[in-house]
Each structure stands twice: as C-alpha cells, then as structure tokens.
BALO-538718 format. One record per residue (C-alpha): x, y, z negated. Coordinates in nm, 4 decimals. Last residue first. Layout:
BALO-538718
<<X; Y; Z>>
...
//
This chain:
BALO-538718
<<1.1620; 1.0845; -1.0361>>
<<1.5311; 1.1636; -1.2146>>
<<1.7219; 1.4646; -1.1194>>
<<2.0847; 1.5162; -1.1446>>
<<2.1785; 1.8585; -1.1692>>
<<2.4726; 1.9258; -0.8573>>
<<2.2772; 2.2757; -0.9181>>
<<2.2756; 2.3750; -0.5420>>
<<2.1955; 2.0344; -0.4121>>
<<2.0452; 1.9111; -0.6720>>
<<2.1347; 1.5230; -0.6908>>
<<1.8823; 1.2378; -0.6841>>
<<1.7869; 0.9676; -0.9614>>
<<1.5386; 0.7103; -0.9057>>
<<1.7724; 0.5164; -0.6393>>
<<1.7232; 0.2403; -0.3930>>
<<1.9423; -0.0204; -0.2321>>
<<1.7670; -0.3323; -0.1070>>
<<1.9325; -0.6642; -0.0475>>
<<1.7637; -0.9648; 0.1514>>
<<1.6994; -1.2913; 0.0704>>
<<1.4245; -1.4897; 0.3761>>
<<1.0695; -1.5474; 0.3393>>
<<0.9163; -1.6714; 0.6628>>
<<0.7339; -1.6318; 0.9831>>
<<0.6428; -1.2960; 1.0355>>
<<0.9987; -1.1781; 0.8669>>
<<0.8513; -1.1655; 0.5101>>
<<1.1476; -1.0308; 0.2647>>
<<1.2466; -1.1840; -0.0625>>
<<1.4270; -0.8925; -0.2199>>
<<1.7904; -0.9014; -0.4144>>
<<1.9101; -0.5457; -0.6240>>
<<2.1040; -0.3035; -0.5541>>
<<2.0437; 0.0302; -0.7858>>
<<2.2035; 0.3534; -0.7476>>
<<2.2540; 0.5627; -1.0174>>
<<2.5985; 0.5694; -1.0659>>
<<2.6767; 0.6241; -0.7292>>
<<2.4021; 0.9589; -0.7479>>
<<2.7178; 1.1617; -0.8581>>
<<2.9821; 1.0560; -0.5840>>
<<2.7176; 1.0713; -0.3224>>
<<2.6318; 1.4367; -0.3735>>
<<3.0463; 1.5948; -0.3495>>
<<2.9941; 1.3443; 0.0053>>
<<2.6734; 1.5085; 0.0949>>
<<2.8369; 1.8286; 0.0445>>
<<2.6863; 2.0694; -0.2337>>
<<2.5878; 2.4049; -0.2023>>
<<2.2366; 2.3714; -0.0428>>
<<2.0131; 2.6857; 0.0343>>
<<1.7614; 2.7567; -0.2883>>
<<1.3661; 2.6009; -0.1687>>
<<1.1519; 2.8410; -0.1030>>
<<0.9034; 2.9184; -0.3474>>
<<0.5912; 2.7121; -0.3605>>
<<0.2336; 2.9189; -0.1817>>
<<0.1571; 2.6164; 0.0617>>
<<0.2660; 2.3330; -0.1893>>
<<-0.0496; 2.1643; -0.2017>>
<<-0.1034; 2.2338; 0.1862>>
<<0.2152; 1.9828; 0.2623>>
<<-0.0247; 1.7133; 0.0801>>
<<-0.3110; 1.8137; 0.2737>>
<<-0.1197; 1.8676; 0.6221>>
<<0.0050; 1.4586; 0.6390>>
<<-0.2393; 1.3810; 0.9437>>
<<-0.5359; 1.1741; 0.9890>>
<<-0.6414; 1.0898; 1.3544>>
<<-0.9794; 1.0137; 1.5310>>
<<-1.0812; 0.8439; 1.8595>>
<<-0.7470; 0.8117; 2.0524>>
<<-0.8647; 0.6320; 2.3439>>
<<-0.6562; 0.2903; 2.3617>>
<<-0.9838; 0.1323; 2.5879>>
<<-1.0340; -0.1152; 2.3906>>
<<-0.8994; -0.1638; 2.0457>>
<<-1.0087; 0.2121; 2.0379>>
<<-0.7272; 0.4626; 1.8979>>
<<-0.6708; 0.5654; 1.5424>>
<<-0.3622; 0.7829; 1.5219>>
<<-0.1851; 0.8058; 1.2228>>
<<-0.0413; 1.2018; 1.2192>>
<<0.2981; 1.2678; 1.0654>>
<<0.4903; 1.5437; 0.8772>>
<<0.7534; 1.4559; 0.7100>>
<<0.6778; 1.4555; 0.3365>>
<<1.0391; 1.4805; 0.1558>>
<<1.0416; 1.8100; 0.3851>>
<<1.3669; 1.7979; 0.5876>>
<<1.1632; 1.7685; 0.9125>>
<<1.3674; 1.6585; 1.2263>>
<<1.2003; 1.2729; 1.2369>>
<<0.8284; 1.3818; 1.3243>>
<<0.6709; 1.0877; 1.2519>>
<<0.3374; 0.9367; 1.4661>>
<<0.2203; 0.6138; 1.3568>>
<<-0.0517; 0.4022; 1.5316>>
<<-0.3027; 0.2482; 1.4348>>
<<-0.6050; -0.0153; 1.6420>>
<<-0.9304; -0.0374; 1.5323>>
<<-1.1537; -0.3215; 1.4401>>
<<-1.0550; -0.2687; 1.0926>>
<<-0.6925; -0.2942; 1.1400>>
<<-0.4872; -0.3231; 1.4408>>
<<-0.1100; -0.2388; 1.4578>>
<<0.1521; -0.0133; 1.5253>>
<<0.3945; 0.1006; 1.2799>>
<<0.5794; 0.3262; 1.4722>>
<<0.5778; 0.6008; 1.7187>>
<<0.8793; 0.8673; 1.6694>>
<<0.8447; 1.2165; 1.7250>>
<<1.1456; 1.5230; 1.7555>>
<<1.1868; 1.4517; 2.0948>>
<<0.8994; 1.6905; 2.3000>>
<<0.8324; 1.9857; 2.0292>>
<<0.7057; 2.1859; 2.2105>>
<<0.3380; 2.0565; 2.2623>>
<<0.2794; 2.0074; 1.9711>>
<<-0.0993; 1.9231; 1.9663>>
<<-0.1439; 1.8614; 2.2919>>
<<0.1575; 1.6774; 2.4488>>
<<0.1334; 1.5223; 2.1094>>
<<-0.1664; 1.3450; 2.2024>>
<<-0.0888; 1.2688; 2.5412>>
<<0.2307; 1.1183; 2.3873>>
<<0.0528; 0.9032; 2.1944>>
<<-0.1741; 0.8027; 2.4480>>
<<0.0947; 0.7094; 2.6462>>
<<0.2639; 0.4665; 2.4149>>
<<-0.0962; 0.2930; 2.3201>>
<<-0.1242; 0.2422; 2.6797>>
<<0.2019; 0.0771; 2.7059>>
<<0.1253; -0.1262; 2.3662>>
<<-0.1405; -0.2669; 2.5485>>
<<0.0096; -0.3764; 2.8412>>
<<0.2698; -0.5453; 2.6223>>
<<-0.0421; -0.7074; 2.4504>>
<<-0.1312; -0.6800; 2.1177>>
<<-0.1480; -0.9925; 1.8928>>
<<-0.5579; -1.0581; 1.7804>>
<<-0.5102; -1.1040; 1.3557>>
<<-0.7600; -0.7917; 1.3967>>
<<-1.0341; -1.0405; 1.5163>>
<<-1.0216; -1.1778; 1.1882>>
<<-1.0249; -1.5453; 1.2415>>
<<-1.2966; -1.7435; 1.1345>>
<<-1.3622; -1.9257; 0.7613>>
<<-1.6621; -2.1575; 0.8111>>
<<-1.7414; -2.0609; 0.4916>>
<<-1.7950; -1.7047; 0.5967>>
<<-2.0322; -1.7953; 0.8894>>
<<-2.3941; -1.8401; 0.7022>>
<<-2.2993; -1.5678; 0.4319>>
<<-2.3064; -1.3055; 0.7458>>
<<-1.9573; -1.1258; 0.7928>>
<<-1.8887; -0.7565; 0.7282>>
<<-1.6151; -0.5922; 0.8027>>
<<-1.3706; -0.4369; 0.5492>>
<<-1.4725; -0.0266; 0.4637>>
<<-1.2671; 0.2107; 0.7078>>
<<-1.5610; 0.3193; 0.8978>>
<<-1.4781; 0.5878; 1.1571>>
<<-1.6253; 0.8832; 1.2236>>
<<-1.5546; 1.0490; 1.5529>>
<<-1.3032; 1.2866; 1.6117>>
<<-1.3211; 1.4600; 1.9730>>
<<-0.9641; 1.4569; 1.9996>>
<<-0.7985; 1.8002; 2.2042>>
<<-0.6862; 1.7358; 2.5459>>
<<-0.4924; 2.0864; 2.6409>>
<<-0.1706; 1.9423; 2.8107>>
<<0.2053; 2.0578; 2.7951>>
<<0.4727; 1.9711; 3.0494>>
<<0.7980; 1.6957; 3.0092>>
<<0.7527; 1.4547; 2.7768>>
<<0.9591; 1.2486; 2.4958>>
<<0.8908; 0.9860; 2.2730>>
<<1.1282; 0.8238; 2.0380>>
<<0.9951; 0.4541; 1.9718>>
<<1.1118; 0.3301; 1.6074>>
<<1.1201; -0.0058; 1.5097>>
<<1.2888; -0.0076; 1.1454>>
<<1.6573; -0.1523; 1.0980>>
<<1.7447; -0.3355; 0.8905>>
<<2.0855; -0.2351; 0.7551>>
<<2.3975; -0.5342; 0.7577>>
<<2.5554; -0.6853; 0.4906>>
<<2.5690; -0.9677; 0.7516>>
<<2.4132; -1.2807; 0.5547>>
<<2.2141; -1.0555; 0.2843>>
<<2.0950; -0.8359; 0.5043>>
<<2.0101; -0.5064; 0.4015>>
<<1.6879; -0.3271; 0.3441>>
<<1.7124; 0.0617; 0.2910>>
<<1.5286; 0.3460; 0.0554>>
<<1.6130; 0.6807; 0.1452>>
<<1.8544; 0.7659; -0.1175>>
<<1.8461; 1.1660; -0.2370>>
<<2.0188; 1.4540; -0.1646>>
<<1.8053; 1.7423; -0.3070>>
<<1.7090; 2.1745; -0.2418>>
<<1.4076; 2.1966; -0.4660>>
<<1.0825; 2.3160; -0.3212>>
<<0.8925; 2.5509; -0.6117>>
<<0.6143; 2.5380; -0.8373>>
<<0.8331; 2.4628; -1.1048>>
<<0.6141; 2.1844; -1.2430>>
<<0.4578; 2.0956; -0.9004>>
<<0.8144; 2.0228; -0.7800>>
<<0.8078; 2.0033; -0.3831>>
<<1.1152; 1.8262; -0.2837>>
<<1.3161; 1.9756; 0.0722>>
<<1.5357; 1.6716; 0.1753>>
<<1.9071; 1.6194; 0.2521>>
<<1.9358; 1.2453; 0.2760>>
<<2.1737; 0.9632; 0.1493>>
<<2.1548; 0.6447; 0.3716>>
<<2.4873; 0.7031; 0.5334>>
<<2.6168; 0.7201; 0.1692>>
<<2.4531; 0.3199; 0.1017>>
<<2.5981; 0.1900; 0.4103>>
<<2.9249; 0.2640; 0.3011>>
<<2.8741; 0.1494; -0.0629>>
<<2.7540; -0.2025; 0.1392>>
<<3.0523; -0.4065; 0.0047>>
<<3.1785; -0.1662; -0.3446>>
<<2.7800; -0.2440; -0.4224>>
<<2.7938; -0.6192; -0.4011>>
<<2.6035; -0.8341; -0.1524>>
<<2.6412; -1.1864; -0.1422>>
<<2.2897; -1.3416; -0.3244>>
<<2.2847; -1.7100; -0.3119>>
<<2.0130; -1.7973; -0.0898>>
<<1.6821; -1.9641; -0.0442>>
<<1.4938; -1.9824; 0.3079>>
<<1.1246; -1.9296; 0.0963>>
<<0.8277; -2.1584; -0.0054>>
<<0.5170; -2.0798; -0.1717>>
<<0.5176; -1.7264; -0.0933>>
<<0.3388; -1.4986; -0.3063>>
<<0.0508; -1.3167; -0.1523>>
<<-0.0767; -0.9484; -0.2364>>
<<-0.3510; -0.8011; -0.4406>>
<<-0.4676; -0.8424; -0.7823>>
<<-0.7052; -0.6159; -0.9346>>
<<-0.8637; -0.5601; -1.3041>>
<<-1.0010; -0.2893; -1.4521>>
<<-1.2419; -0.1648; -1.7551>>
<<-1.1449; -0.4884; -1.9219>>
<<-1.2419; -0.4483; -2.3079>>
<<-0.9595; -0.3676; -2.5480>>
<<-1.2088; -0.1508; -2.7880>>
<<-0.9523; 0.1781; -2.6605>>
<<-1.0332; 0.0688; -2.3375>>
<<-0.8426; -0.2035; -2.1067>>
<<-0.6588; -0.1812; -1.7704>>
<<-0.4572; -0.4433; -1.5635>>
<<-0.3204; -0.4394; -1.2325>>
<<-0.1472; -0.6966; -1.0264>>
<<0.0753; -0.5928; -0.7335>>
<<0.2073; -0.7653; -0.4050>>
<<0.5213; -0.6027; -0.2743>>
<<0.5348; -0.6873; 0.1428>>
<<0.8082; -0.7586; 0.0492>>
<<0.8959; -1.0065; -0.2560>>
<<1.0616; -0.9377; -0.6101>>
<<1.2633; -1.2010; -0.7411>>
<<1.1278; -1.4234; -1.0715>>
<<1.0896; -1.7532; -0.8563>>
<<0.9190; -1.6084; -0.5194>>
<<0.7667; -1.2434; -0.6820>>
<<0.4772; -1.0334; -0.7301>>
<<0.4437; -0.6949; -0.8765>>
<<0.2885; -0.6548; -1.2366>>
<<0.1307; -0.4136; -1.4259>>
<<-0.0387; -0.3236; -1.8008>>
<<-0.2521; -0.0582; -1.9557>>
<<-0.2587; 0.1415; -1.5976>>
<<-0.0372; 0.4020; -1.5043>>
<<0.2248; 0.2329; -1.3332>>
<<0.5517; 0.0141; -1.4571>>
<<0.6472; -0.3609; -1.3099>>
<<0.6822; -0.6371; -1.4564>>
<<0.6947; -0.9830; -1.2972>>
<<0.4606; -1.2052; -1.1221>>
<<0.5885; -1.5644; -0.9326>>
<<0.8395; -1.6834; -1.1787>>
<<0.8700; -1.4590; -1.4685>>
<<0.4588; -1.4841; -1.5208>>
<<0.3271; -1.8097; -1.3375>>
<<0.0459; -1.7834; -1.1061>>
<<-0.2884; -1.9455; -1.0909>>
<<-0.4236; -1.6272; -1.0809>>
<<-0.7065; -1.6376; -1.2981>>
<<-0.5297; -1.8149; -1.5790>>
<<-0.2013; -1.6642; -1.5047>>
<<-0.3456; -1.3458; -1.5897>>
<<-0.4917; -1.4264; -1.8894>>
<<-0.2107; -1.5414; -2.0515>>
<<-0.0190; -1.2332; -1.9422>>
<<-0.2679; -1.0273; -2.0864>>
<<-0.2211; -1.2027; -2.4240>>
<<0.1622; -1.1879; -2.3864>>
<<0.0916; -0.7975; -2.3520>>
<<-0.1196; -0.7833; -2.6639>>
<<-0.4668; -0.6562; -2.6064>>
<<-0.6000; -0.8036; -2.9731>>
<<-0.8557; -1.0294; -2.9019>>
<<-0.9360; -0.9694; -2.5580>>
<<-1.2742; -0.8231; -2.4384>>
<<-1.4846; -0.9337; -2.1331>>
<<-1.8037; -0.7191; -2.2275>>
<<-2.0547; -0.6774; -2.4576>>
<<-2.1040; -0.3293; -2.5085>>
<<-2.0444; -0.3070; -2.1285>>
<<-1.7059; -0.1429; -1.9993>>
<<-1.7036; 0.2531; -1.9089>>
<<-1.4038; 0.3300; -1.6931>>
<<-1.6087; 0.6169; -1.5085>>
<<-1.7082; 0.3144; -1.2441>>
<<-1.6215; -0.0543; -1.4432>>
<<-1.3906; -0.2245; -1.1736>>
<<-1.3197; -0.5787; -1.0893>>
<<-1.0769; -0.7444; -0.8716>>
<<-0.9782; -1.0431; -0.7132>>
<<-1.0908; -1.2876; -0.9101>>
<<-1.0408; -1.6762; -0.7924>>
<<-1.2892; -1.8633; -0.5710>>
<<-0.9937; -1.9613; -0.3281>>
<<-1.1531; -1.9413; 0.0109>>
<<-1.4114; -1.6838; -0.1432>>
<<-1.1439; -1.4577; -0.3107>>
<<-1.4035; -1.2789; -0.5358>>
<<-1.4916; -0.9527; -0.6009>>
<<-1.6599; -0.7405; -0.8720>>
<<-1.8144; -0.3883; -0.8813>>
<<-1.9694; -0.2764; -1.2152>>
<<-2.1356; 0.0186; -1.2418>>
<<-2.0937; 0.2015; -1.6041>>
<<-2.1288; 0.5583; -1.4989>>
<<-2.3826; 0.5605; -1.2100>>
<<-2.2766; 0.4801; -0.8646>>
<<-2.2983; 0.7311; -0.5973>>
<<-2.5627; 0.7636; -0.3287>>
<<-2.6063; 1.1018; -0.3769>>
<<-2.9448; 1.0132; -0.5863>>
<<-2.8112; 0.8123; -0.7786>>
<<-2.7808; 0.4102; -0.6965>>
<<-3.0706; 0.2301; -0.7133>>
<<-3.2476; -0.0215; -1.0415>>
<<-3.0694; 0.2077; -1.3418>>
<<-3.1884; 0.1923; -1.6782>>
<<-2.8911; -0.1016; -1.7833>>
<<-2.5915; -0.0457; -1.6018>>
<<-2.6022; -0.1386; -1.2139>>
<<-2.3880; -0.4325; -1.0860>>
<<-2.2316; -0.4728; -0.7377>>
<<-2.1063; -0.8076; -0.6302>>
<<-1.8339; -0.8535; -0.3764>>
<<-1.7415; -1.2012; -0.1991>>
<<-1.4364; -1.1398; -0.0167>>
<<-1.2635; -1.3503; 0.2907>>
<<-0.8672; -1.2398; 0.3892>>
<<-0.7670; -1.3281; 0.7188>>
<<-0.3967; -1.3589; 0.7879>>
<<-0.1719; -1.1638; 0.9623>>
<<0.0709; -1.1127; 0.6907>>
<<-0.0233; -0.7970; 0.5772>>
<<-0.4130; -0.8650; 0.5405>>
<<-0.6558; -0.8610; 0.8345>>
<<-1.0077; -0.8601; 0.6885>>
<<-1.3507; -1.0185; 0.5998>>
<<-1.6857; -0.9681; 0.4358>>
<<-1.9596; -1.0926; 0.2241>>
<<-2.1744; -0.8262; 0.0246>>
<<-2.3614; -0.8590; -0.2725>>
<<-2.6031; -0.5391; -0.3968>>
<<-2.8100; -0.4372; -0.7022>>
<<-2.7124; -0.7137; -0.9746>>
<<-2.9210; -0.4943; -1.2150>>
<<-2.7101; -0.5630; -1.5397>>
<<-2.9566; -0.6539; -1.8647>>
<<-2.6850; -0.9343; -1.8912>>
<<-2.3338; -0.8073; -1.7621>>
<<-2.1219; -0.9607; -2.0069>>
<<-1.8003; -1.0060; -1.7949>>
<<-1.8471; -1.3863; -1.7834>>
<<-2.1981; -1.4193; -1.7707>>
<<-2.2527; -1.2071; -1.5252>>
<<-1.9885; -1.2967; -1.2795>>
<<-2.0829; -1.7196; -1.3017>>
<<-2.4655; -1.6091; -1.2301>>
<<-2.3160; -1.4351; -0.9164>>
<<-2.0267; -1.7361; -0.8309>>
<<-2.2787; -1.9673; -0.8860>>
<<-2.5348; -1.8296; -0.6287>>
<<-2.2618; -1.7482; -0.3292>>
<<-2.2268; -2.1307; -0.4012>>
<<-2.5968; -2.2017; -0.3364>>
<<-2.5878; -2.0133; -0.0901>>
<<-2.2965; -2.2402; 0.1023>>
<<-2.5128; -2.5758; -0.0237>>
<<-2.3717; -2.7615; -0.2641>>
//
C-alpha cells in the first residue's frame, strides 16, 4: 500500500467511524513534533465541516459542529478528536449506555493500554479522565486521557496524550512520612492566594510540590541558574509573531519517520548565549532587580528555542515569570510571554490579611493532609521510583482555617 494510499484509509476509516457522512472533509494536514521525552511525535489531522458548510466562516473560524481528528501515524491509533461548540453528528460514535466500565472498554481498545495497570483515574472536568501509569503507579512526565460525551452519550471529545513506559528500574517503595517529615516542613511556603470567590488574596502556607528519592530520601532538586548583572540597558524586544502550531511535514517524507529537528541537544556554547540574552533581557525590563531571577527550563520547541525566567522573591502563588522565545540561531530573543494576565485578574482584590501563624504552628495542621505517594519518574534515559509529597489542603495564615483547593 502505497503511503497515500494509507493517508486514504485512515480518512475514509475517520468518517465512517465517527459518522461523519454528508461531512465536507475540508482540510488534512501531516506534521511533526518534539514531545517530552525527546522523541518525535508524527500526526495525521483531518478537519471535517458539518453538513451546509464547504469553507470555514468568514473569520476563519470553524462552524459549530467541525470535527477535527488525529491520528498517531507511526502507530495508527486515535489521538484525539474534537466536535467545535461540543456538538456531535446525529449519527455519531455513541456508547450504549456511557457507563464508566464502558468507557474504559473503549479506551483500552484504542489505546492498547490496560486500565489499573498502565491508565488510572484521575478527576477533571470532562465526563471521564485518566493519567497514565507503569503497572497501576502514576508516571512523570503525567500522561492524561480525556473523555467527554453529550447528554445522548455521543463522543464530543476524546484525547490521549503522554507515553507509558514499557519497562522501568523497579523498586520497593522506602519512604515513610515520619522519614522525609523534615523535608516535607522545609517545603511549606508562605504564599499570597488570589480567591476569585472572596475577591481577595488570602494570607496561606501551603506544600510546594517535591520529588524525593526513593534510595536516599533525598529532594530533587530543579536546575535553577540565578542571574545577576551589574548596570541597566534600554534593548526593548521587537516581538515578532511566532507560530506555535506543530510543523508541517510533506505526506511523501512522514513515513520515512525523520527526526524533529527540535530533538537537536543544545550546545554549551549555546546555552552561554542563551544565559546572556536572558540577562540582557532583564537588564531591560527590570533592571533593578539583579538576583531575584532564575533561568530554567530551557529547551527547543517548535523550531524555537525557550527559556524560563522566575522571579524567586515573589510571595504571589503566581510568581511572576516571562518565557523567552529566542532564535535557534542566533539566541535573539524574538518574542516573550509573561505571567501579567493572570496577576491582572486579581488587579482590584483586597490585600491579603498579614500572617499570624508560624510556619511551624502551620505544619502541624497541614500534617494530616499531606499525601506521599510513589511516582515513576523519566530521568532522560529511564523510569526510576521516586516519592512525591503534595497537599490539597493549606493553612490560613491568620485564620489557622484549613483550606482545601
């Protein structure tokens, strides 16, 4: 079979499954990306247009009812669908009665993964969710499956992303909370928590999140660069735009699988130049504030190259941070995105009330509610056991109220 000819199957295999007949198929698209682990993903998407429509509106947006569909093309299983406005075709993909084992059924079927062993439950807002797993424990980078029906329990949306290892460095799990409760109150953090209901910042300790080790007990930690500087400079970003959709690749070459040229390592020289320009950056938009910024999280993606910038003094439960995007080239910074539109939402809040509580009076009510609880964590080459202490709960730190998120 010829590699159009499979493109072909796939299409006519989409429409009849999903009930799209009297569908305009109005646009396929193959394309490729980095994922988390380094790896190129490949994607066949297909683009359906309800009956009465042969374009797109006339703002370019998809009418009511659009279908858009993709396929893993180097395993030819689903990875997502989605019915725009959450409108499903009269005749579409329906289950019998929308039962969770149902669901679950399904699932497995067009993942090829088993439920309890390599998906599990997990809680969001769609009908029904999942997070991957490596023989029923949770993995990191979390994968997540997503599954949504209408009130007629038709599939208005489906999505499955992640990996799940097929092998891991297996362990018993060691840690115990009495052995890392140490670790666990250095982790406990004053933060300022916008509450939209009160439409105020609450005064909380609460548990940044942590990975342990299950071998040493412990903390991983995360790569963080302080940067510091010396004088001020006035080089403001002209921001160009910058497309953020996956890239492209020609039917003719995705077969043949290439490399992403985002799975490209960075070179120390590189990461130098990213360094500076960082700093440049900073050295013009805060310009006092030489110290309290970290650089992390650098990487490339989309043809681009990103780099985090956190300001690590803020007591705001959003920090504020910029994510550079710089050229894979040069290391220009040609655009940024920064953390103001979720700080602007709580603008006009009330102050938050000055803290009463010591972190130690805090730590002794949130030990209840901390959970410990055995990951299997990617290291770049492997899955090895790991611990992670989390909490929903945190304390009030004038009240002493627990809160629950």
């Amino acid at each position: 079979m010829s590699r159009h000819d499979q493109l072909t199957v796939w299409t006519e295999m989409i429409q009849e499954k999903f009930g799209l007949a009297g569908y305009t198929c109005f646009e396929t698209v193959t394309s490729y990306e980095k994922n988390e682990w380094n790896e190129t993903d490949y994607r066949f998407t297909t683009e359906w247009l309800p009956p009465g429509y042969t374009s797109r509106k006339e703002d370019e947006s998809n009418p009511k009812g659009t279908a858009v569909i993709e396929i893993d093309v180097k395993t030819g299983r689903l990875n997502s669908i989605i019915f725009v406005g959450r409108k499903a075709p009269e005749n579409g993909f329906a289950f019998s009665n929308g039962s969770k084992e149902e669901v679950i059924r399904w699932v497995e079927q067009e993942t090829g993964w088993t439920y309890g062993d390599q998906f599990i439950d997990f809680k969001s807002d769609h009908t029904f969710s999942f997070k991957t797993a490596y023989k029923g424990t949770p993995v990191v980078p979390e994968g997540f499956i997503d599954v949504s029906l209408d009130g007629e329990k038709r599939l208005i949306f489906f999505t499955v992303h992640g990996l799940v290892p097929e092998q891991a460095i297996e362990a018993d799990f060691q840690l115990t909370m009495e052995s890392i409760e140490p670790l666990a109150k250095d982790r406990l953090v004053f933060v300022e928590y916008p509450s939209a209901e009160e439409e105020k910042w609450l005064p909380v300790y609460m548990m940044d999140e942590q990975l342990i080790d299950n071998e040493t007990a412990k903390p991983v930690q995360e790569d963080r660069d302080l940067l510091t500087w010396k004088t001020m400079k006035n080089k403001k970003v002209k921001r160009k735009l910058v497309q953020m959709a996956p890239d492209e690749l020609d039917e003719n070459l995705i077969f043949d699988f290439p490399p992403h040229p985002d799975t490209k390592p960075i070179t120390k020289k590189g990461c130098k130049k990213i360094r500076e320009a960082s700093i440049e950056f900073l050295q013009s938009y805060v310009p006092k504030e030489s110290g309290e910024w970290s650089l992390s999280h650098v990487k490339r993606s989309r043809g681009l190259i990103e780099a985090r910038l956190t300001n690590i003094k803020d007591v705001s439960v959003v920090p504020r941070t910029w994510k550079l995007l710089l050229h894979k080239d040069s290391y220009e910074v040609i655009s940024y995105i920064d953390s103001s539109w979720m700080l602007d939402q709580a603008a006009e809040y009330e102050q938050a009330e000055k803290p009463v509580l010591l972190k130690e009076e805090a730590f002794e009510k949130i030990k209840p509610h901390l959970e410990l609880k055995p990951v299997y964590v990617y290291d770049g080459q492997t899955y090895r056991l790991y611990g992670q202490i989390d909490s929903k709960a945190a304390v009030h730190a004038a009240s002493g109220e627990i809160l629950h998120f």
